[in-house]
C-alpha positions in Angstrom: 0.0 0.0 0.0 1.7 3.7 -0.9 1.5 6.1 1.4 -1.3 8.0 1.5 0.4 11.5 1.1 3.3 10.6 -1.4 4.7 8.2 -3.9 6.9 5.5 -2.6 9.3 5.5 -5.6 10.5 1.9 -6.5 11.2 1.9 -10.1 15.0 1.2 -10.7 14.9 3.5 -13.8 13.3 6.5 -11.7 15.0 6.3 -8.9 18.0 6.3 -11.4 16.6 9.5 -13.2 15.5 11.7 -10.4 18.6 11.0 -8.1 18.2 13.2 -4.7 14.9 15.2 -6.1 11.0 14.2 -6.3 10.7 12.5 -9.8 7.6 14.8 -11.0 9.7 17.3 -10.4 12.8 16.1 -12.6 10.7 14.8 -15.3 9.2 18.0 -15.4 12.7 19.8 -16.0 13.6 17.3 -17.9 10.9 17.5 -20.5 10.3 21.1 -20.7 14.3 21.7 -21.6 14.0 19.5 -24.2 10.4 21.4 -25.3 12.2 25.0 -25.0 15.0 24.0 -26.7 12.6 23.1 -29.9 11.2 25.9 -29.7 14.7 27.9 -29.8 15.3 25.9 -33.2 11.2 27.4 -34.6 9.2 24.2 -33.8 5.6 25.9 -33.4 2.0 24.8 -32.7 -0.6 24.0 -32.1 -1.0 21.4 -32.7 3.1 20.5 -31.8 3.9 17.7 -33.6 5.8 15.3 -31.5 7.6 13.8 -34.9 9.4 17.2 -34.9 11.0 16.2 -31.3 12.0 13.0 -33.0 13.8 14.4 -36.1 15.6 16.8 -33.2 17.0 13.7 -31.3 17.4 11.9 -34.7 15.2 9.3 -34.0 14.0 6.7 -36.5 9.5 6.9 -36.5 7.6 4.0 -38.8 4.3 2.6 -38.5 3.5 -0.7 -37.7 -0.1 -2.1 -37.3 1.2 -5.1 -35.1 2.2 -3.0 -32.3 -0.7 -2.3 -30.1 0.5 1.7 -29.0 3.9 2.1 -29.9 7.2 0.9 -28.3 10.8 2.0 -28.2 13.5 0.3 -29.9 17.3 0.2 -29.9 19.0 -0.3 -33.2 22.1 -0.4 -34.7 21.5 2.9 -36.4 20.0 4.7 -32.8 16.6 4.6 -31.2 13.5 3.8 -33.3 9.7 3.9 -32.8 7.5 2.3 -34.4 3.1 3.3 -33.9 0.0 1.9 -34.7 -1.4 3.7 -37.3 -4.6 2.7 -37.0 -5.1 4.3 -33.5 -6.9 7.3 -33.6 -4.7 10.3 -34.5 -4.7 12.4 -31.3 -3.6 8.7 -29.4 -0.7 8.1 -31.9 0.4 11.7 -30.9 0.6 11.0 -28.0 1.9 7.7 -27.6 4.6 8.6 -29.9 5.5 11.8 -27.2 5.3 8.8 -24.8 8.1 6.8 -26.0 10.3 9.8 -26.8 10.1 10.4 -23.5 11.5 6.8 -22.3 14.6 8.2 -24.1 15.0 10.7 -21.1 15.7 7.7 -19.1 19.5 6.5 -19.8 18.7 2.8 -19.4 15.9 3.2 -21.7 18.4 0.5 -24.4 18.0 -2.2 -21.6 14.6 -3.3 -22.6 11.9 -2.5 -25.3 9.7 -0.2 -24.1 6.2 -0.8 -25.2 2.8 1.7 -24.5 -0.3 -0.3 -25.0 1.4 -3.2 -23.4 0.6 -5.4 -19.8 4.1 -5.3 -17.9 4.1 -7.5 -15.1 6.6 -5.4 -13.3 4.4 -4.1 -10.2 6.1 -0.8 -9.9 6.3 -0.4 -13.9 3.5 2.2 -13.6 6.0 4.7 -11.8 7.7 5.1 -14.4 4.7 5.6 -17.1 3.6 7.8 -15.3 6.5 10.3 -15.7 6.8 9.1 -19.6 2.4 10.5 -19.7 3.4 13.6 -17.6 6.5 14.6 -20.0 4.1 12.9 -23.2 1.7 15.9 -22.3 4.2 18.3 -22.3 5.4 17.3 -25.5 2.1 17.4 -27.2 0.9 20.5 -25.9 3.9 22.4 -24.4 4.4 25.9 -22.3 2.7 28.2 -23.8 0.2 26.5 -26.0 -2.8 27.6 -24.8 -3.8 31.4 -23.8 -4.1 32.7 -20.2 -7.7 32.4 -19.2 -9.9 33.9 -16.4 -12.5 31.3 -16.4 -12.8 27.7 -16.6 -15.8 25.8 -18.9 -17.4 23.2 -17.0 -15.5 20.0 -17.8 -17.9 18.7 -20.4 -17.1 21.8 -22.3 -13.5 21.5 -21.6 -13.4 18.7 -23.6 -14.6 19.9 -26.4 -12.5 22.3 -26.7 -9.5 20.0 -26.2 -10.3 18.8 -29.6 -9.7 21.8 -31.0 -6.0 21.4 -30.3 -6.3 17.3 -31.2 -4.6 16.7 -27.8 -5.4 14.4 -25.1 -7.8 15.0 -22.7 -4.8 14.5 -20.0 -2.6 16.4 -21.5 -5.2 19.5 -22.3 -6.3 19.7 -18.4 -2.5 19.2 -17.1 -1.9 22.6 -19.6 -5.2 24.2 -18.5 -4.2 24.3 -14.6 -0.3 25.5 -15.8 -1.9 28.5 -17.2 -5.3 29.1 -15.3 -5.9 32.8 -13.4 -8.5 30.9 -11.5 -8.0 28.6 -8.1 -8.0 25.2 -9.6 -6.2 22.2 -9.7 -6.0 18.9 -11.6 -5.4 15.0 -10.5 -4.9 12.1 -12.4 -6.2 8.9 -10.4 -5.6 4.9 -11.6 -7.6 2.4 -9.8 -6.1 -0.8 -8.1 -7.6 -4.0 -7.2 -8.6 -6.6 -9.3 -12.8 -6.9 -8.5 -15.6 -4.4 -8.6 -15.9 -4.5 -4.6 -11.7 -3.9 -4.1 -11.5 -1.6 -6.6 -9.8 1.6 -5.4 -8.3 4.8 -6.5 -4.9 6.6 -6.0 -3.9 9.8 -6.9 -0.9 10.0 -9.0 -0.2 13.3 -9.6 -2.0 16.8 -8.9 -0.9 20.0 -10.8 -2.5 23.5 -9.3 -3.2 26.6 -10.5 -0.8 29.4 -9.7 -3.4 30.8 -7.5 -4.3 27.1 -6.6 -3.6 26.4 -2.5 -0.6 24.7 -2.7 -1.5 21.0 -1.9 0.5 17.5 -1.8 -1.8 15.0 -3.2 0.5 12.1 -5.1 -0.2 9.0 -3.8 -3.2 9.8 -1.6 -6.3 7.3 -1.3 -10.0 8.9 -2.4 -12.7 7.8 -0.1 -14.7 4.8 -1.9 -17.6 7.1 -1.9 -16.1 9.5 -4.3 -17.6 10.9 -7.5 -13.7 9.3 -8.9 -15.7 5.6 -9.2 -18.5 6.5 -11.3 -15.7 7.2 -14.6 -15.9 3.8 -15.6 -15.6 4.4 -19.4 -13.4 6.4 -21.0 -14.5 10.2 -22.0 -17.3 9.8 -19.4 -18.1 12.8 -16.8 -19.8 13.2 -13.4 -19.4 15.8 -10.8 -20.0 16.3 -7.1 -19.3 18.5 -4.2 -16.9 16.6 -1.8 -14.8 17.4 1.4 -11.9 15.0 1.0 -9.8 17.5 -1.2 -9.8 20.0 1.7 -11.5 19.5 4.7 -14.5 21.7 3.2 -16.8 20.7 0.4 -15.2 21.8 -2.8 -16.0 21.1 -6.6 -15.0 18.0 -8.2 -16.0 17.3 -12.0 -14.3 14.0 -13.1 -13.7 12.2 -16.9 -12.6 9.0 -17.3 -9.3 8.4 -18.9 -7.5 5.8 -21.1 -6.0 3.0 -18.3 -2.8 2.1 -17.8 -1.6 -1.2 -19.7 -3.3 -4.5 -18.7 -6.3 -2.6 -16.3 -9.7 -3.2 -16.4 -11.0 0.1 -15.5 -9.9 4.0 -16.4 -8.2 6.0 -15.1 -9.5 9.3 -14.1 -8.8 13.2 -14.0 -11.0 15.5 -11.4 -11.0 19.1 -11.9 -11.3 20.5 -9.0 -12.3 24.2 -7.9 -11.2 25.9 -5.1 -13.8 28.1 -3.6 -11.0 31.2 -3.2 -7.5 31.8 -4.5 -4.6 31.8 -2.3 -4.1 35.1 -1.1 -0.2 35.2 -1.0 -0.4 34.2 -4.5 -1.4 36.7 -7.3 -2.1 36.4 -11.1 0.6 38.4 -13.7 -0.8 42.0 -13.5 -0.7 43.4 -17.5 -1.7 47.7 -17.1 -1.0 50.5 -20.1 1.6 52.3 -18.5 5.3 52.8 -18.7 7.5 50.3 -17.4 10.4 53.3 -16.1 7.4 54.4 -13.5 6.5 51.3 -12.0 3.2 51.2 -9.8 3.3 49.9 -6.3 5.5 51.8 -3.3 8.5 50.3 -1.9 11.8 48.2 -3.6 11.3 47.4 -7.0 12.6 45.5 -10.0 12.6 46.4 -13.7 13.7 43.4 -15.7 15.0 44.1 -19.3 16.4 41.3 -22.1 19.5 41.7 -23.2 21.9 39.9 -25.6 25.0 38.2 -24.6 27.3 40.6 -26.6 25.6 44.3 -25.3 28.0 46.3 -23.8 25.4 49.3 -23.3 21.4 49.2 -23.5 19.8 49.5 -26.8 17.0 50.7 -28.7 13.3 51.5 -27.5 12.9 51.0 -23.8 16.3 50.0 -22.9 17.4 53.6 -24.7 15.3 55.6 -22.7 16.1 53.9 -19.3 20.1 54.6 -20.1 19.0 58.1 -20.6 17.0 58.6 -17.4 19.7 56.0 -15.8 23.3 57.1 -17.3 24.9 55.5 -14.0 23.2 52.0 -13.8 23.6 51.9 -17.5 27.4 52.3 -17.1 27.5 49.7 -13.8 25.7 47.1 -16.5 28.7 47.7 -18.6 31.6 47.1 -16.3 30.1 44.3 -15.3 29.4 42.6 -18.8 32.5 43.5 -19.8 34.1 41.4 -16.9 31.7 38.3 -17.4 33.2 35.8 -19.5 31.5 35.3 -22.8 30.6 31.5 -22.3 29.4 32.4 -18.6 26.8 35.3 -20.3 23.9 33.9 -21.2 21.7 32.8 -18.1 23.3 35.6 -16.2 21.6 38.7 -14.4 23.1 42.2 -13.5 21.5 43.8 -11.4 22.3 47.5 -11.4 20.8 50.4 -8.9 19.2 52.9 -10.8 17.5 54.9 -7.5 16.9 54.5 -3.9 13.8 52.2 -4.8 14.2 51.0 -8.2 17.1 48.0 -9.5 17.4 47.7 -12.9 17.8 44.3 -13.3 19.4 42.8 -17.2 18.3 39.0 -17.5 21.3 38.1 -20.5 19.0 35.4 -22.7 19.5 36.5 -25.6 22.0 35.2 -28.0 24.0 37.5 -30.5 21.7 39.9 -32.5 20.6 40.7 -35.9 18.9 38.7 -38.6 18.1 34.9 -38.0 16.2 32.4 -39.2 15.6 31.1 -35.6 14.5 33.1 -32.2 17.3 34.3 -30.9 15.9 34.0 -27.3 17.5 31.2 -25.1 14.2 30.1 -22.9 16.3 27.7 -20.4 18.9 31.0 -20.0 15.7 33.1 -19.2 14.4 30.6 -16.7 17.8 31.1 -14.9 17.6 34.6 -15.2 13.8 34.3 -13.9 15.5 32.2 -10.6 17.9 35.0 -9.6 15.7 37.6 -9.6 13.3 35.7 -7.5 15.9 35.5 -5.7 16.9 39.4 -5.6 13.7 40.3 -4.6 12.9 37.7 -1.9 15.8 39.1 0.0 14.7 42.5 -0.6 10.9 42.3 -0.6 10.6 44.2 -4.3 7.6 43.8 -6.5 8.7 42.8 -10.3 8.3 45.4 -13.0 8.4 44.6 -17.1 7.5 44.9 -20.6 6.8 41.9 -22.6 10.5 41.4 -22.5 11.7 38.9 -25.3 8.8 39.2 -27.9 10.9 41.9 -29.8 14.2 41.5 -32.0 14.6 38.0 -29.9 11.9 36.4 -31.3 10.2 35.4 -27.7 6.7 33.4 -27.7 4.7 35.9 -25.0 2.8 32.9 -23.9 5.6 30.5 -23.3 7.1 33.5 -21.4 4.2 34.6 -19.5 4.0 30.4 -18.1 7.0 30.7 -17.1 6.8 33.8 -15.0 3.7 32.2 -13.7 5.7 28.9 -12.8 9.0 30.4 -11.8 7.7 34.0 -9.8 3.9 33.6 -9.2 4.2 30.3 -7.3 7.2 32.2 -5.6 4.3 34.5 -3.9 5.6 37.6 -6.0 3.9 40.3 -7.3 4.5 40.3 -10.9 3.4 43.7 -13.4 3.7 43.8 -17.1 3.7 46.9 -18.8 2.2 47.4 -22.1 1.9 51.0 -24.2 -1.2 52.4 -24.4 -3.4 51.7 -27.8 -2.8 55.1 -30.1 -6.0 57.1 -30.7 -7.2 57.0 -33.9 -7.1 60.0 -35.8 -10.9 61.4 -37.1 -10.6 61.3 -40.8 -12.7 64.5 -41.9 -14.7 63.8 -45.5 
């Protein structure tokens, strides 16, 4: 029996891959460097196309009607999968995203790796989890889907899922990433081999930014729950039930596609908080400018730069050296002593006044034309981590404009999730600064 507030992890290939950190946590890293590099080199959605991920890692793709999902391969020549074809599309997807992520696992040559297959190994479903979790951000990665400040009722939601011809798993895990609202998503697999055993266990829960911030892997849902009347895959119910948190809260459930070699679905539940964690506060977007930040005390303006600036440039970063001469000339004595190689991923922070830091997140690499975005996303995640970092320590609110959508070549969305993931779950307050619409001149006839 797991515990009933975490994941015992067994599996010899995830306790392998995670080392000394929680294994939805690695597989998470793990899977969205590989998704942000992609994106670096112009992969672009939606839908993503997981066969673009394969050409990246040179991986061999065929179909093959005699495999039941898809399985992974070692060959001569490097990895292959092969895919049922005649799956429905939005399965093959995602099964394919499935077995490319068994290649994030370095023992992944040891044994074919098949999806749609019984494995006997009782602990085998640790690590398919992880490969479903990293499949989902695969098919629909950061940044996929807009911001939104309400949530469809979950017989809506998937309808709209198919509108991105994604998996009802992975379109909810994405949905919560990105949600302004208090929610929260779990994935539950049942255990027990009769009708009157038959339990559920959570086996992972992704929250809202505003979410409460809860630990629900590997907890047990009361027999009574709204969870055991999914029996089918795509079917729905919904209930108001305490076990979540004490107090009655939403739940609307759908039933998923099992887990190789069980009887029953597994299930998702949406679940709605009544209120929004109050140290936690949605990205802020006002018409303003950016050099007169709103909110008293410390604060932050982040800017991108590229890794061969020596002073600010154009637009924004122009007029902040002009009102700023002094912090504009820190930033250059300290880029020019940072080592090229050591540049990108790097923040200097410089004091501009008694309140405001300017602070120059380096993720962009060189300038002018390109055929690829010349942001560097896992750079601007670091950059993202030290000044959380900054302004912990100094209690400052953040301050920016949609940094990185300019001459880098920046996906807002994908950037926005990751202030959301990065700051917002840090309890910061985040603003982003956007100039005013231009009034439209009256044409006189």
């Amino acid at each position: 029996m797991k515990n009933a507030n975490s994941i015992n992890w067994t599996n010899p290939s995830v306790k392998s891959f995670a080392a000394d950190i929680d294994p939805i946590e690695a597989i998470k890293i793990a899977s969205r460097k590989l998704v942000l590099k992609a994106r670096e080199k112009g992969w672009e959605g939606p839908p993503f196309n997981p066969l673009r991920l394969a050409e990246m890692l040179e991986v061999h793709v065929e179909a093959n009607s005699s495999v039941a999902d898809a399985r992974l391969i070692a060959t001569d020549s490097g990895p292959k999968i092969e895919f049922n074809p005649q799956q429905p599309r939005e399965r093959v997807r995602f099964s394919i995203a499935h077995e490319i992520a068994h290649l994030l696992f370095s023992d992944w040559r040891d044994q074919i790796r098949h999806r749609g297959v019984h494995d006997e190994t009782a602990d085998n479903w640790q690590l398919e989890l992880l490969c479903n979790l990293a499949a989902s951000e695969f098919v629909l990665p950061i940044g996929s889907l807009p911001a939104t400040t309400s949530v469809a009722p979950i017989e809506q939601l998937m309808r709209e899922r198919r509108e991105y011809d994604v998996s009802a798993e992975a379109f909810l895990i994405r949905l919560a990433k990105i949600s302004t609202q208090p929610i929260g998503i779990f994935v539950a697999s049942p255990f027990g081999v009769d009708e009157g055993a038959r339990q559920y266990r959570i086996d992972y829960f992704v929250g809202s930014p505003t979410a409460p911030e809860m630990r629900l892997s590997g907890k047990l849902i009361p027999d009574e729950s709204v969870v055991r009347t999914c029996t089918a895959i795509g079917h729905t119910d919904k209930a108001s039930e305490a076990w979540v948190t004490g107090a009655n809260t939403q739940i609307e459930c759908v039933g998923l596609p099992p887990y190789p070699g069980s009887r029953y679905p597994r299930v998702a539940g949406l679940v709605r908080f009544g209120a929004a964690d109050v140290d936690r506060r949605p990205i802020r977007t006002v018409h303003g400018n950016v050099l007169e930040p709103r909110n008293g005390g410390a604060k932050i303006i982040c800017q991108l730069v590229n890794d061969k600036a020596i002073k600010w440039g154009g637009g924004i970063a122009r007029k902040m050296a002009k009102r700023y001469p002094k912090a504009e000339a820190r930033f250059s004595d300290a880029m020019i002593k940072l080592p090229q190689d050591a540049r990108l991923g790097s923040v200097i922070f410089s004091q501009a006044d008694d309140d405001i830091t300017i602070a120059s997140l380096i993720a962009q690499e060189g300038f002018g034309p390109s055929l690829f975005p010349r942001i560097r996303y896992a750079a601007l995640g670091s950059c993202f981590e030290s000044v959380v970092l900054r302004a912990t320590e100094h209690s400052a609110t953040i301050h920016m404009p949609k940094i990185g959508t300019g001459v880098a070549g920046g996906d807002w969305s994908t950037i926005e999730e990751m202030l959301d993931d990065v700051m917002v779950r840090a309890d910061l307050s985040v603003t982003i600064y956007e100039i005013p619409p231009k009034r439209v001149q009256l044409e006189l006839i």
